[in-house]
C-alpha positions in Angstrom: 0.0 0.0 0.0 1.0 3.5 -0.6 0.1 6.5 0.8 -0.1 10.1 -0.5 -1.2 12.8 1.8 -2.5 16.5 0.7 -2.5 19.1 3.0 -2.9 22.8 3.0 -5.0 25.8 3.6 -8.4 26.8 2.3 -8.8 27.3 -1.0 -5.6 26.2 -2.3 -6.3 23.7 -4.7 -6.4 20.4 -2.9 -9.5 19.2 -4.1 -8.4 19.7 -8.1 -5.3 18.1 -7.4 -6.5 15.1 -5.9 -9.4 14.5 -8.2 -6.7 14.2 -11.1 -4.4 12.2 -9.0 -7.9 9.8 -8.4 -8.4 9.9 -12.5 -5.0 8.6 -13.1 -4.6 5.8 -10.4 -8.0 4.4 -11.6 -7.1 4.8 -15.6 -3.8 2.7 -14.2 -6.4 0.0 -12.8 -5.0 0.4 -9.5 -7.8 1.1 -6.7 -7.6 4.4 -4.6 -9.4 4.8 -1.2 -9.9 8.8 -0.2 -9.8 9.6 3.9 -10.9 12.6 4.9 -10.1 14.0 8.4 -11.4 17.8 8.5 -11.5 20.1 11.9 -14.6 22.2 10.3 -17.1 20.7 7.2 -16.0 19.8 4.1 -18.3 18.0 1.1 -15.4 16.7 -0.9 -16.6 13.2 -0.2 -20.0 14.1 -2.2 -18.5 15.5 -5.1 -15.7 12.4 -5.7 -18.8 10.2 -5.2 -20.7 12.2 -7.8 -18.1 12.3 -10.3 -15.3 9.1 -9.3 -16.1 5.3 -8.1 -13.8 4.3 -5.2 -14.3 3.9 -1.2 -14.7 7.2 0.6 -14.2 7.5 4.0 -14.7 11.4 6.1 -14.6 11.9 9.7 -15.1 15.5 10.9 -14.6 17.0 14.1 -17.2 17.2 16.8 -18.8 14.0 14.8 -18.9 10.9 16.3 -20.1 8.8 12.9 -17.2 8.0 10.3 -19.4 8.6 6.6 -18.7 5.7 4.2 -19.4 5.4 0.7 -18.7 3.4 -2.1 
């Protein structure tokens, strides 16, 4: 297994980034999982499920449910 990790503040492009880093592992047939860990909201986890088919996993803070979709 290998992990990649994107970090950084608001705004900054994460989210692009690592939707076109999803696109290419999947066009290599390898199989991506996404885990979110957020202090605050985020909805990336309904957009990659919108648009990308792989496990998504988001735990905010203040939550006590880990989201999962596939």
């Amino acid at each position: 297994m290998k992990l990649i990790i994107f970090a950084g503040p608001p705004t900054c492009g994460k989210t692009t980034v690592i939707k076109q880093v999803i696109r290419r592992i999947l066009k290599k047939g390898l199989k991506p999982a996404y885990l979110k860990i957020d202090v605050l909201y985020a909805d990336e986890d309904v957009q990659f499920n919108r648009e990308l088919v792989f496990p998504l996993k988001k735990y905010t803070q203040g939550s006590s449910v880990l989201t999962t979709a596939t």
